[in-house]
N, C-alpha and C positions, 0 to 999 in steps of 0.2 A: 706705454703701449709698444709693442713689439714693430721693428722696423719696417718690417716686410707685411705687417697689419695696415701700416702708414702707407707704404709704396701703394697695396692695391686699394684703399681707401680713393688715394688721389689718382690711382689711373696708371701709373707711374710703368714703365715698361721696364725701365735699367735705376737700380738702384741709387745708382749716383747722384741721380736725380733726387730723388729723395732726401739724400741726404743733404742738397742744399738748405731744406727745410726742417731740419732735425735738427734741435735744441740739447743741450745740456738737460737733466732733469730739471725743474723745481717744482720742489712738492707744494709752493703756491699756487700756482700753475696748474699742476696736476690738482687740485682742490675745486678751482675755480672750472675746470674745464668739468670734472665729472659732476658738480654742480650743476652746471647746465644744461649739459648732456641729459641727465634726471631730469630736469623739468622739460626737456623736451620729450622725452617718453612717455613724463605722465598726460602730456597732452594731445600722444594720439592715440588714433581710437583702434582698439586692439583688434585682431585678425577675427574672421567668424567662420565656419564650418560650415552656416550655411548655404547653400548656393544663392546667389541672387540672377532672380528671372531676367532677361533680353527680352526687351519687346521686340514684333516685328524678325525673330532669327529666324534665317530658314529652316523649316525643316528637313530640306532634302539638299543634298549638293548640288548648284547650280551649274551646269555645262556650260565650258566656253565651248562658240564656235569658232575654230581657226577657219582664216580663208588662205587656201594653199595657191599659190601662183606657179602652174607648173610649163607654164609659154617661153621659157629659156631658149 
């Protein structure tokens, strides 16, 4: 995985960072990791198109009332 994939993965701001965490390759490693990576994909549930309903949303935009103190 590309370095700067890794950095924003973990949040990382400055790369240095990152690279405390950055390994040598090994392609066991790498086996193991995309391994599991797979089975956690196939275990969620994929995106849908279509909309799901809100109970209770308002229909209309709710007004706030500010209260102005203008006694300075």
């Amino acid at each position: 995985m590309d370095i700067t994939r890794i950095q924003k993965l973990l949040g990382h701001e400055m790369i240095s960072t990152t690279m405390i965490y950055a390994r040598v390759q090994d392609a066991t490693v790498e086996a193991d990791y995309r391994q599991a990576t797979s089975r956690i994909e196939r275990q969620q549930t994929p995106l849908s198109n279509q909309p799901i309903a809100v109970v209770n949303w308002p229909t209309q935009a709710v007004k706030v009332q500010e209260t102005i103190d203008n006694s300075v």
